[in-house]
KOLGU-4560 file (N, C-alpha, C; in nm, 3 decimals, padded with zeros to 5 digits):
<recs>
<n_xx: -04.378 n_yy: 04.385 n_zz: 04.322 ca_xx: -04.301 ca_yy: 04.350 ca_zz: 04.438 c_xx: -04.166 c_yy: 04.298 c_zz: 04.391 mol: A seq: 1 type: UNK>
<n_xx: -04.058 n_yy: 04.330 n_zz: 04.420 ca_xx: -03.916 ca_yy: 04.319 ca_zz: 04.381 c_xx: -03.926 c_yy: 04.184 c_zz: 04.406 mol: A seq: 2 type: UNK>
<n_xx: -03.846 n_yy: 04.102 n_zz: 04.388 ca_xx: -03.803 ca_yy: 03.961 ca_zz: 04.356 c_xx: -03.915 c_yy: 03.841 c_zz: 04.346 mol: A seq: 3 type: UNK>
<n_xx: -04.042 n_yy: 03.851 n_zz: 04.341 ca_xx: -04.107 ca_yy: 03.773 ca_zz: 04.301 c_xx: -04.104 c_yy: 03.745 c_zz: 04.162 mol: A seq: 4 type: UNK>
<n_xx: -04.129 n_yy: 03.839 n_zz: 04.082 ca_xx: -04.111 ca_yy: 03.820 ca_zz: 03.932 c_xx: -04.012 c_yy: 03.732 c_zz: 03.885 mol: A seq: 5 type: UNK>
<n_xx: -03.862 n_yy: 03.837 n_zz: 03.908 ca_xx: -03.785 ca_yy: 03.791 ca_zz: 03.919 c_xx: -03.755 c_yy: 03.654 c_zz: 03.929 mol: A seq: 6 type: UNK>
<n_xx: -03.800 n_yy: 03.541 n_zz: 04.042 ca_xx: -03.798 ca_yy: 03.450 ca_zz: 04.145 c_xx: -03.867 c_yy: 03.325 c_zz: 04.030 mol: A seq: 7 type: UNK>
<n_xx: -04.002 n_yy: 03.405 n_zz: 04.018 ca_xx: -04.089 ca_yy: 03.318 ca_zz: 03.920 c_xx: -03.999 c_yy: 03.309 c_zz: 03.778 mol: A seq: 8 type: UNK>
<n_xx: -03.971 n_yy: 03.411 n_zz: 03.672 ca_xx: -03.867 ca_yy: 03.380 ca_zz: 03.584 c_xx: -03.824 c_yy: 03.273 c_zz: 03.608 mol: A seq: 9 type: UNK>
<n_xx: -03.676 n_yy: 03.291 n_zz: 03.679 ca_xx: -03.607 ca_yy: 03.211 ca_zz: 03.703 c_xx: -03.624 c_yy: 03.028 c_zz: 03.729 mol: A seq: 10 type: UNK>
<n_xx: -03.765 n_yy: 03.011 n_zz: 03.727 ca_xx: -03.827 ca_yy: 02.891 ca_zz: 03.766 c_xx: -03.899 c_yy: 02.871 c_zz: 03.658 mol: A seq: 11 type: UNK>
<n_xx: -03.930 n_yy: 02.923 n_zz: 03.572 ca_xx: -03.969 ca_yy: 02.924 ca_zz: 03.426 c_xx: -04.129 c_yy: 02.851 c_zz: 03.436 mol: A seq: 12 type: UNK>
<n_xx: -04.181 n_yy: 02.951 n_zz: 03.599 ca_xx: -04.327 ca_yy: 02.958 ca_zz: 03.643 c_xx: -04.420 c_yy: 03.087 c_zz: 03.536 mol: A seq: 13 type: UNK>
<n_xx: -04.508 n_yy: 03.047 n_zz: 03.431 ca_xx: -04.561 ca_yy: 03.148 ca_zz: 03.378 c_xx: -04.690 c_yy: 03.231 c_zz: 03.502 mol: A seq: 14 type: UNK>
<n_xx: -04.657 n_yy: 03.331 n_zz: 03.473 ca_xx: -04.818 ca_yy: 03.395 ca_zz: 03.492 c_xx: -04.957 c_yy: 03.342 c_zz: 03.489 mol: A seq: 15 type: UNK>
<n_xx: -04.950 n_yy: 03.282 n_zz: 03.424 ca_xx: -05.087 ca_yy: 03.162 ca_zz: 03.371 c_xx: -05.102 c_yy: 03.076 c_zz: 03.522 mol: A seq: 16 type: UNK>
<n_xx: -04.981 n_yy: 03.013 n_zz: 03.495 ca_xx: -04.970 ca_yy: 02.877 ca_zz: 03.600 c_xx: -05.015 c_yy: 02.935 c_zz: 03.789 mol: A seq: 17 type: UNK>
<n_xx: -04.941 n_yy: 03.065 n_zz: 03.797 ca_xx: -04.912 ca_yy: 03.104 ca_zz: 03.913 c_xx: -05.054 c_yy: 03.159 c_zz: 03.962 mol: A seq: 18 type: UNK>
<n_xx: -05.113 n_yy: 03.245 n_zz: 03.837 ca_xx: -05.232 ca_yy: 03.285 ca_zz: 03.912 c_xx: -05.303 c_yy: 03.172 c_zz: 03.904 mol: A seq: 19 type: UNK>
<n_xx: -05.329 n_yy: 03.069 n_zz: 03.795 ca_xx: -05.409 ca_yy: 02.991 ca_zz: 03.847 c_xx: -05.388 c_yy: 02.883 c_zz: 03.956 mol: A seq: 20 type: UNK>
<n_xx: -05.285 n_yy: 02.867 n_zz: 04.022 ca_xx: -05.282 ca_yy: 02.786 ca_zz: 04.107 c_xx: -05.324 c_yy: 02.883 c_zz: 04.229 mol: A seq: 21 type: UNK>
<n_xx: -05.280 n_yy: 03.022 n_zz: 04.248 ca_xx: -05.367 ca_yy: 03.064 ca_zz: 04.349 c_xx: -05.512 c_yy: 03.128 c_zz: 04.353 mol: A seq: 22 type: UNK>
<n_xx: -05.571 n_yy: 03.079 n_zz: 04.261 ca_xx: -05.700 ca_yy: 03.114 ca_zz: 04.237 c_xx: -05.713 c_yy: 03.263 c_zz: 04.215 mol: A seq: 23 type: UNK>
<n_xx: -05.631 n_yy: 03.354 n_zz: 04.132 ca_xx: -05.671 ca_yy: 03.443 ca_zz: 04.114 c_xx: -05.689 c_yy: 03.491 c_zz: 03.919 mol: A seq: 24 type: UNK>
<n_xx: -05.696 n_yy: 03.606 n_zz: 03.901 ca_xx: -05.624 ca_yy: 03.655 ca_zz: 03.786 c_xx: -05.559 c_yy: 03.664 c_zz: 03.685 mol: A seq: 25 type: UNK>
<n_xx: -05.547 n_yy: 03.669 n_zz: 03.621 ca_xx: -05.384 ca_yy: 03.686 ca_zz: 03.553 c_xx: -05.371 c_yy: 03.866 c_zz: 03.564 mol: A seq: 26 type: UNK>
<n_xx: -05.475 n_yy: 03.907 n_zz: 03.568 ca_xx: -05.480 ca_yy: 04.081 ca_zz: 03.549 c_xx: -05.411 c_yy: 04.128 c_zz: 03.708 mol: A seq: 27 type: UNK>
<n_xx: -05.507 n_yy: 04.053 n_zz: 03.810 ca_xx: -05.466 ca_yy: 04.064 ca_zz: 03.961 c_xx: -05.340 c_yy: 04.017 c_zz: 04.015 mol: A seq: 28 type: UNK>
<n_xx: -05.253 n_yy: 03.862 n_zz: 03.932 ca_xx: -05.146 ca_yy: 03.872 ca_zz: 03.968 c_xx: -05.041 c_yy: 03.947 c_zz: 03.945 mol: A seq: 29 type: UNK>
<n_xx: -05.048 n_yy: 03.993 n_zz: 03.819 ca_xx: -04.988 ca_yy: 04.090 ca_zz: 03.741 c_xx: -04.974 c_yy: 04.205 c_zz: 03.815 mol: A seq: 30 type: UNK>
<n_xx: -05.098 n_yy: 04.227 n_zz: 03.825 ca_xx: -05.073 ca_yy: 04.404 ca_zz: 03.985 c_xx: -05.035 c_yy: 04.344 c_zz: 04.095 mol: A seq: 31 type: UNK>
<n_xx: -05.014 n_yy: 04.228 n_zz: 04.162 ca_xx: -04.965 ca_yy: 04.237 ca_zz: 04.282 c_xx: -04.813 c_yy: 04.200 c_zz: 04.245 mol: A seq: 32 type: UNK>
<n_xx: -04.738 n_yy: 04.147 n_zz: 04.165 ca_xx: -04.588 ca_yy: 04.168 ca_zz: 04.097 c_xx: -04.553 c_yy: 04.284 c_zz: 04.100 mol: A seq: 33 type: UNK>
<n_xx: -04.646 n_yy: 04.375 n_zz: 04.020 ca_xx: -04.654 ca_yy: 04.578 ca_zz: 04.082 c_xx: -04.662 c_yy: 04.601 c_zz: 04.145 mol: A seq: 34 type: UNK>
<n_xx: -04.684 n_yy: 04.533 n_zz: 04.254 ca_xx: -04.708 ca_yy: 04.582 ca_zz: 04.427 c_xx: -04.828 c_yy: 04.671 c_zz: 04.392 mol: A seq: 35 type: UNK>
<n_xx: -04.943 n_yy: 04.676 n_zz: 04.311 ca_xx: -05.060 ca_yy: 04.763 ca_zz: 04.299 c_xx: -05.157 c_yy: 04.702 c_zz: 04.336 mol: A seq: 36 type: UNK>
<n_xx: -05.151 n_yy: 04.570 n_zz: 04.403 ca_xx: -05.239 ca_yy: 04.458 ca_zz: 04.501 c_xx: -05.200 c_yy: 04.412 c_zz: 04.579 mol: A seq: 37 type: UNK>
<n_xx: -05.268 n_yy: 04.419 n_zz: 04.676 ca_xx: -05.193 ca_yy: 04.254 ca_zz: 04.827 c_xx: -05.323 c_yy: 04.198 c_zz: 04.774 mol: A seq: 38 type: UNK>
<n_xx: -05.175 n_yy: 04.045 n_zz: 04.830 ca_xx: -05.294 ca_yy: 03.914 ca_zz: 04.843 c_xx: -05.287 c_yy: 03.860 c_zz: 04.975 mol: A seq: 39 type: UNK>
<n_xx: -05.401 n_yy: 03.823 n_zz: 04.993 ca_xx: -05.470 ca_yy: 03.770 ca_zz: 05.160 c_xx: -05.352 c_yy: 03.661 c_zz: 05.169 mol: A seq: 40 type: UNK>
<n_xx: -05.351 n_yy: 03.632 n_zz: 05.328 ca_xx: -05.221 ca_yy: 03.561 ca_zz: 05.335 c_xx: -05.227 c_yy: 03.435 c_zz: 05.317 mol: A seq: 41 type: UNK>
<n_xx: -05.350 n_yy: 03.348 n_zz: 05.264 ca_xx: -05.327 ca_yy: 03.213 ca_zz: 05.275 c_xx: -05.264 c_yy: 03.231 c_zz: 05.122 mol: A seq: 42 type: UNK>
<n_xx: -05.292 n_yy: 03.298 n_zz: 05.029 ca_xx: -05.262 ca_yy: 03.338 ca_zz: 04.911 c_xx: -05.155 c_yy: 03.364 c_zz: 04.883 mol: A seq: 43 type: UNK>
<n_xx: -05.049 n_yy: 03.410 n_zz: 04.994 ca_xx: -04.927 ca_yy: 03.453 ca_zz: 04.953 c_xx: -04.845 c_yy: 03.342 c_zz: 05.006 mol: A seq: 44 type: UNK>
<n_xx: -04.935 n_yy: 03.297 n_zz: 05.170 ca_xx: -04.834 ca_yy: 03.155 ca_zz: 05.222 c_xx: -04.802 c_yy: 03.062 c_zz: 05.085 mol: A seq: 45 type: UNK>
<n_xx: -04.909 n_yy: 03.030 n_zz: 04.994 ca_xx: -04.914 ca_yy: 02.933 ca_zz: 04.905 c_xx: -04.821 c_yy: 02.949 c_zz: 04.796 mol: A seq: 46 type: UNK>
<n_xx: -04.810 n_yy: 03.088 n_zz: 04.764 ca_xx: -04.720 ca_yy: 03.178 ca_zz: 04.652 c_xx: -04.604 c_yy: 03.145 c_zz: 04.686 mol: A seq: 47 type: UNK>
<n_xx: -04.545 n_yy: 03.163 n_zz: 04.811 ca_xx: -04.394 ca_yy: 03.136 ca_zz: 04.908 c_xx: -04.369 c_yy: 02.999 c_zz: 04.878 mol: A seq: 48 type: UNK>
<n_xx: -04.470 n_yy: 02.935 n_zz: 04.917 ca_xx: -04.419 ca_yy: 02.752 ca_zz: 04.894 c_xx: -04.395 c_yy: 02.706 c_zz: 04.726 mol: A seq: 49 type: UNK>
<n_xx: -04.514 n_yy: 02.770 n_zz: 04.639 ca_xx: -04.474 ca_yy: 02.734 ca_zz: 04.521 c_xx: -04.382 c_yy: 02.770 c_zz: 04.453 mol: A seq: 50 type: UNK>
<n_xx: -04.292 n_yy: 02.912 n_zz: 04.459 ca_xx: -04.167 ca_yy: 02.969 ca_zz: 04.431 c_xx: -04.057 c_yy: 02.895 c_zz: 04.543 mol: A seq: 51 type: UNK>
<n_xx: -04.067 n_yy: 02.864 n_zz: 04.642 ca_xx: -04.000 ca_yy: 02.779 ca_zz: 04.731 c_xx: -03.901 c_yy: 02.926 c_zz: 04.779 mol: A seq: 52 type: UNK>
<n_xx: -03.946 n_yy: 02.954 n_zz: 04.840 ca_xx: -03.895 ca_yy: 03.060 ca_zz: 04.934 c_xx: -03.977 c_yy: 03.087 c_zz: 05.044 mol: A seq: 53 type: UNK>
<n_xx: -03.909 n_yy: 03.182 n_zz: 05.125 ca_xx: -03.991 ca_yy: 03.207 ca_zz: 05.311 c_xx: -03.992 c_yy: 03.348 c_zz: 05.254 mol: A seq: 54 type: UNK>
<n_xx: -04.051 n_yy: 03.439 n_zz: 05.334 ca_xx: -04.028 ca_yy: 03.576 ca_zz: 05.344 c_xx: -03.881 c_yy: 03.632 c_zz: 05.362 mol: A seq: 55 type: UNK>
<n_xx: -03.863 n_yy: 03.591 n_zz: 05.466 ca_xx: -03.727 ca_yy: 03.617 ca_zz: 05.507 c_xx: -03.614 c_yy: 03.646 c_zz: 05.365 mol: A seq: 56 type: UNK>
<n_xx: -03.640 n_yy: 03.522 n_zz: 05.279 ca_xx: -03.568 ca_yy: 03.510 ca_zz: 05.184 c_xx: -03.576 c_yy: 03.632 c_zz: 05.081 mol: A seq: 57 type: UNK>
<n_xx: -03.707 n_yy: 03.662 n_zz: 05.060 ca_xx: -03.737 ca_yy: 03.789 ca_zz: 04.982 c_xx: -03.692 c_yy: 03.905 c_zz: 05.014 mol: A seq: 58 type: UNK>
<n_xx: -03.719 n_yy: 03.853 n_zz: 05.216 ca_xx: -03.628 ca_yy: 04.055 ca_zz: 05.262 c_xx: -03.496 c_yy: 04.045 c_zz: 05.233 mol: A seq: 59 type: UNK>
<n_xx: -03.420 n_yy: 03.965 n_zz: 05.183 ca_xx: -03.276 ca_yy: 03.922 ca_zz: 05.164 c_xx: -03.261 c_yy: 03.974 c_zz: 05.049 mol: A seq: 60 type: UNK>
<n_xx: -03.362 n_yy: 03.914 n_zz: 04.915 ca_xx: -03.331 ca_yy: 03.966 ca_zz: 04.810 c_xx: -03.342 c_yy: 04.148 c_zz: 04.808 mol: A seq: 61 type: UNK>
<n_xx: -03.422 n_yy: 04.209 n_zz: 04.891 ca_xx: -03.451 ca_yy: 04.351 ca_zz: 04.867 c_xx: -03.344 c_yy: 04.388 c_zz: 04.941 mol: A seq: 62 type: UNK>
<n_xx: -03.292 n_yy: 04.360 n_zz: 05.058 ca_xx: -03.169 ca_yy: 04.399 ca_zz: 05.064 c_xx: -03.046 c_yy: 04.455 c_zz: 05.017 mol: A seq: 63 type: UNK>
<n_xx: -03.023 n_yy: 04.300 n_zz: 04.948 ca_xx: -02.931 ca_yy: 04.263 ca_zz: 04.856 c_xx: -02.929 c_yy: 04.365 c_zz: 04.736 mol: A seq: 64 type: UNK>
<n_xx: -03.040 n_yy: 04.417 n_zz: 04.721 ca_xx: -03.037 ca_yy: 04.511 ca_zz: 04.601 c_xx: -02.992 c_yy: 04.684 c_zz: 04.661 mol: A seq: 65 type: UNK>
<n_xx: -02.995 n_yy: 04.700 n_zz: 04.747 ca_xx: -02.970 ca_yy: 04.808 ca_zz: 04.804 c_xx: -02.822 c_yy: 04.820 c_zz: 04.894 mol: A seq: 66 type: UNK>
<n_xx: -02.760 n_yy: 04.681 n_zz: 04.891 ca_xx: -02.620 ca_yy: 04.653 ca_zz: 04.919 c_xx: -02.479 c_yy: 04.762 c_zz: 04.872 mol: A seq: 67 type: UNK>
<n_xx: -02.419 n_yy: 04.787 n_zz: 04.919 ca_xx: -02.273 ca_yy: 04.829 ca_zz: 04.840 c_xx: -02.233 c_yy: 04.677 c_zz: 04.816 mol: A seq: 68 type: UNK>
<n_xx: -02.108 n_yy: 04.702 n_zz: 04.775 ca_xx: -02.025 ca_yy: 04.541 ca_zz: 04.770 c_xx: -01.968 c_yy: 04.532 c_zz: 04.845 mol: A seq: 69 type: UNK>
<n_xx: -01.923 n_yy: 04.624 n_zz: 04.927 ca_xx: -01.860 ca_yy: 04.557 ca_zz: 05.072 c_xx: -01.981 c_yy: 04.536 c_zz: 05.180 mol: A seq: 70 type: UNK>
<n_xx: -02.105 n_yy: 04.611 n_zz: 05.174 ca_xx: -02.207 ca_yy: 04.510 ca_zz: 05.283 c_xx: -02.223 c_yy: 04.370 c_zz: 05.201 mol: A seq: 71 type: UNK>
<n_xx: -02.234 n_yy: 04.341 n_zz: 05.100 ca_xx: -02.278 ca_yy: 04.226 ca_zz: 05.029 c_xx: -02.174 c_yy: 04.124 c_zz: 05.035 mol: A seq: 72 type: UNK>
<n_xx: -01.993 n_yy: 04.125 n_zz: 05.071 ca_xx: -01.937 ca_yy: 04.090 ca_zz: 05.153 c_xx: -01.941 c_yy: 04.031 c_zz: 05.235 mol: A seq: 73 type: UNK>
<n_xx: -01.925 n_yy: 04.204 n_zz: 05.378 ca_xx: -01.977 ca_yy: 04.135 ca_zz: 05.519 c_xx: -02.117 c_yy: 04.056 c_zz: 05.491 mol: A seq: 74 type: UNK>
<n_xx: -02.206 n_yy: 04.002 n_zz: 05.430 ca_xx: -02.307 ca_yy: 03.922 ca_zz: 05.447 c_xx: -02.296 c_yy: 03.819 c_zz: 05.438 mol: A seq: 75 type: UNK>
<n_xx: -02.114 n_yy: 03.795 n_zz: 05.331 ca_xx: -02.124 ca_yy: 03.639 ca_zz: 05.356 c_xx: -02.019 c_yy: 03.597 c_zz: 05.433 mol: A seq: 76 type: UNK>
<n_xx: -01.962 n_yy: 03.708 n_zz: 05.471 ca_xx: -01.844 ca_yy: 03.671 ca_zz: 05.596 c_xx: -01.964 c_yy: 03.652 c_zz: 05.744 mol: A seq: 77 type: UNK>
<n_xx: -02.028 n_yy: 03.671 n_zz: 05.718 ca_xx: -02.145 ca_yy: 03.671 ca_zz: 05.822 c_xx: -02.267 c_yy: 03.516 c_zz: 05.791 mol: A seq: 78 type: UNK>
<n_xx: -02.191 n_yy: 03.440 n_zz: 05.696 ca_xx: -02.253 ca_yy: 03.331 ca_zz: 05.633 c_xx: -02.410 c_yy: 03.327 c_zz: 05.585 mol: A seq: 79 type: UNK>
<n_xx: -02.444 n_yy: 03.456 n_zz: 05.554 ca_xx: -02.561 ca_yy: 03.472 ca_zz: 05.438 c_xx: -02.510 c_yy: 03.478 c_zz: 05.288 mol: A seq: 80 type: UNK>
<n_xx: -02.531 n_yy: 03.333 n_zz: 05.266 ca_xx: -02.491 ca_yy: 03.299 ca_zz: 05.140 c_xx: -02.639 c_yy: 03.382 c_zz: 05.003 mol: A seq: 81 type: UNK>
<n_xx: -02.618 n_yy: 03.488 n_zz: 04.978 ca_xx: -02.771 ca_yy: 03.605 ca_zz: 04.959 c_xx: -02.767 c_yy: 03.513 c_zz: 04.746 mol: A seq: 82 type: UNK>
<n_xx: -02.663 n_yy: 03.466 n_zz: 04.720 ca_xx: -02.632 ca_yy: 03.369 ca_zz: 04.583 c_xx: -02.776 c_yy: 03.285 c_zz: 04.547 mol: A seq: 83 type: UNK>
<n_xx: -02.746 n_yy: 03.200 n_zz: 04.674 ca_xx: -02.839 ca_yy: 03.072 ca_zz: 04.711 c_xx: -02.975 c_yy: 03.054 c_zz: 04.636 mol: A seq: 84 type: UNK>
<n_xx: -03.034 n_yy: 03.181 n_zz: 04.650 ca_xx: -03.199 ca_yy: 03.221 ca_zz: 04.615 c_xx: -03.219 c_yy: 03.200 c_zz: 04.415 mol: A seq: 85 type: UNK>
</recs>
């Protein structure tokens, strides 16, 4: 899944830590980073809070990746600061 990995990096959250705080895997979190698993939603609500992001924020990042630089612009002339995350 695009910017979770990412997200986790950046927070210098290992794999270890993440699946075990949501009670899974390390093999299963690993495929759902691949998007080659969903996790049930109390599982992902919990995932969102511990990376400290909403959904919303994630559809921002996938966005953001599919941006020109002038939509990525208008987004913050439109005060979506898309940096922030």
């Amino acid at each position: 899944m695009y910017g979770i990995q990412e997200i986790r990096g950046e927070q210098g959250l290992s794999v270890s830590f993440v699946s075990e705080t949501l009670g899974v895997s390390q093999e299963d979190y690993k495929k759902f980073e691949k998007n080659e698993l969903k996790l049930d939603v109390d599982k992902l609500t919990l995932l969102y809070k511990l990376l400290g992001i909403t959904p919303e924020d994630l559809n921002i990042l996938k966005a953001h990746k599919n941006l020109s630089k002038d939509e990525v612009e208008m987004t913050k002339l439109n005060g979506i600061e898309i940096t922030k995350l």
